[in-house]
C-alpha positions as CSV (number, residue, x, y, z in Angstrom):
1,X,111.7,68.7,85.4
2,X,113.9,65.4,85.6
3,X,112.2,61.9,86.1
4,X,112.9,61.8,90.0
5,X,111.1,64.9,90.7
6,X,108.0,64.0,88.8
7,X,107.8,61.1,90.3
8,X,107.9,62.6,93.7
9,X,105.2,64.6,92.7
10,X,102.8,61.6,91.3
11,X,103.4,60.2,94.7
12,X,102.6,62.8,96.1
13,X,99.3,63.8,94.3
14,X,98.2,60.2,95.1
15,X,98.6,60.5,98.9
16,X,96.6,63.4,99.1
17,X,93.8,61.8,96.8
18,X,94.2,58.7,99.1
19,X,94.0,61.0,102.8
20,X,91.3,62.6,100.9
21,X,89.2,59.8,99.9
22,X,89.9,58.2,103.5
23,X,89.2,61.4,105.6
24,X,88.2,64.5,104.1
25,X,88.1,66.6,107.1
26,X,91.5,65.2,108.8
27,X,93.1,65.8,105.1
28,X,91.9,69.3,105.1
29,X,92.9,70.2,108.9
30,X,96.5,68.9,108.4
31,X,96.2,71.1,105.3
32,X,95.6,74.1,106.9
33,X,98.0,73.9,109.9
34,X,100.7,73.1,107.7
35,X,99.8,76.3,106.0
36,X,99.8,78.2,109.2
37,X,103.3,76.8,110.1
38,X,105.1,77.5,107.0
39,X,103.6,81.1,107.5
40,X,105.2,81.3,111.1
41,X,108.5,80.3,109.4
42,X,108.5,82.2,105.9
43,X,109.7,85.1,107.5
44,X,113.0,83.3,108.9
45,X,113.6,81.7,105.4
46,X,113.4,84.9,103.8
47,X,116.6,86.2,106.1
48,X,118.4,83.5,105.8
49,X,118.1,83.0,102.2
50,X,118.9,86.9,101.8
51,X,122.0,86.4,104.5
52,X,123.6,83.7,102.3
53,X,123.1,85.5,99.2
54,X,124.9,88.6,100.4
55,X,127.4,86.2,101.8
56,X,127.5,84.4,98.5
57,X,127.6,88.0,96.8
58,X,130.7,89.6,99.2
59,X,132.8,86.0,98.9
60,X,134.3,85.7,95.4
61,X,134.4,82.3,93.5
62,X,138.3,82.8,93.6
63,X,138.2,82.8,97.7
64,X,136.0,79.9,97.3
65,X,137.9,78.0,94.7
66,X,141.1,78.4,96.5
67,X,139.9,77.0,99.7
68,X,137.9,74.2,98.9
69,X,138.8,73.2,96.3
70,X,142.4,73.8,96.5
71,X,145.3,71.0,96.1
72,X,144.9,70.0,100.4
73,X,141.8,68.9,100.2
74,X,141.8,66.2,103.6
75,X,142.7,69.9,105.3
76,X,139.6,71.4,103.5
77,X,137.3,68.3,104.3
78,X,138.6,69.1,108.0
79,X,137.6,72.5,108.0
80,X,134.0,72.5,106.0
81,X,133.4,69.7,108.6
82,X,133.5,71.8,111.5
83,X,132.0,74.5,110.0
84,X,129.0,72.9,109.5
85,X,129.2,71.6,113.2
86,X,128.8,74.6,114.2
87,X,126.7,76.2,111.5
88,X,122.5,75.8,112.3
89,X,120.8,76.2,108.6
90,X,117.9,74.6,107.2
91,X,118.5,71.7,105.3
92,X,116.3,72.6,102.5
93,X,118.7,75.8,102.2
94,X,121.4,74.0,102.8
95,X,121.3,71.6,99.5
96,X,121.7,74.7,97.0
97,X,123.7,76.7,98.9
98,X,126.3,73.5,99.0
99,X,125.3,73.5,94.9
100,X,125.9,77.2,95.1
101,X,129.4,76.7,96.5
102,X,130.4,73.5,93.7
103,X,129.5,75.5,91.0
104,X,131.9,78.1,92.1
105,X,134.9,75.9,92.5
106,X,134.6,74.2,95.5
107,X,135.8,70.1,95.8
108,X,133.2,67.4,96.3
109,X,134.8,66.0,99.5
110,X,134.6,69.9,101.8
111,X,131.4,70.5,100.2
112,X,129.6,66.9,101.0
113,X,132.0,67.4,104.5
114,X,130.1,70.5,105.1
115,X,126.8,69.0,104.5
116,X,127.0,66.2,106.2
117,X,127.8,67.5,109.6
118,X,125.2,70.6,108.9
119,X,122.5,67.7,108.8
120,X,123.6,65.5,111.3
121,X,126.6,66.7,113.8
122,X,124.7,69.5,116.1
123,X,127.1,71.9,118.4
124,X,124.5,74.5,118.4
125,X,121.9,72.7,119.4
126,X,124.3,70.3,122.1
127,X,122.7,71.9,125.4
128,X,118.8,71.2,124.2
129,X,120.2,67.9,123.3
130,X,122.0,67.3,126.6
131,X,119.3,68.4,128.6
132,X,116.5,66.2,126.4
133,X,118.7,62.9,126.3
134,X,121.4,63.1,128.7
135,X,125.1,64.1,128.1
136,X,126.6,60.9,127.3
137,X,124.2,60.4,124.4
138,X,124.2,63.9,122.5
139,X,127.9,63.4,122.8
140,X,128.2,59.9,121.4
141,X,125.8,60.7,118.7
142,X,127.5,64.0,118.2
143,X,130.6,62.4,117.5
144,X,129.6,59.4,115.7
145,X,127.8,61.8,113.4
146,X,131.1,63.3,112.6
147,X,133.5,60.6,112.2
148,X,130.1,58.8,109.2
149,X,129.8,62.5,107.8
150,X,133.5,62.4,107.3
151,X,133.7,59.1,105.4
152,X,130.3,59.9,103.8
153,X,132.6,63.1,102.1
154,X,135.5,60.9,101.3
155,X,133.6,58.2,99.8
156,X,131.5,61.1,97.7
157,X,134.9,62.6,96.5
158,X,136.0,58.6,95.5
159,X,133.0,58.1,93.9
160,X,132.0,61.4,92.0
């Protein structure tokens, strides 16, 4: 366990002892519909976790390596972008499947493009968006979201 993780978990450990301390009962309510929530959801984890594994098992590193992380790599920024425009996964599942995809061969730049626009550019979810903040909004925000995740990827290829 690195340094940043067990400090994340120190910080953690004292929050709780601090909600406990303040209210025991509040601490201990949160506590249990938290648990009750990630029950709801463990079954949709489990599928998509299972779905990108057999994806992950039926693509081979050589497919992978070739597209993104082949020599045109703005044209494979381009195309991981909009992929994960249009791609609705859990950004807890997200971060190792993007670590998933490096290790086989894949280019900084697609693989940060793809992450990027999975977290913050939402096609999928435009109409809920639309309908909750107006048209004009989810659109702007949609397509500022793109353009920063795009020089968020090309600033993570110069720097790494």
């Amino acid at each position: 366990m690195d340094i940043f993780t067990k400090g994340l978990w120190v910080i953690t450990i004292m929050g709780f002892i601090i909600s406990m301390k303040k209210d025991k009962k509040k601490t201990i309510d949160s506590m249990k519909r938290s648990k009750k929530m990630m029950g709801s959801m463990a079954g949709e984890i489990i599928s998509i976790l299972f779905l990108i594994g057999l994806i992950l098992t039926f693509i081979p590193p050589e497919l992978i390596k070739s597209y993104l992380g082949g020599s045109n790599i703005l044209l494979s920024t381009m195309i991981s972008a909009f992929l994960g425009s249009v791609t609705l996964i859990p950004a807890f599942i997200a971060f190792p499947l993007v670590g998933s995809i490096i290790d086989m061969g894949a280019s900084i730049m697609p693989a940060v493009a793809f992450l990027t626009t999975l977290t913050m550019v939402g096609l999928v979810t435009f109409n809920l968006e639309k309908k909750e903040f107006g048209k004009k909004f989810a659109i702007t925000r949609n397509v500022f979201s793109f353009g920063l995740a795009i020089i968020i990827a090309i600033l993570m290829g110069v720097i790494l």
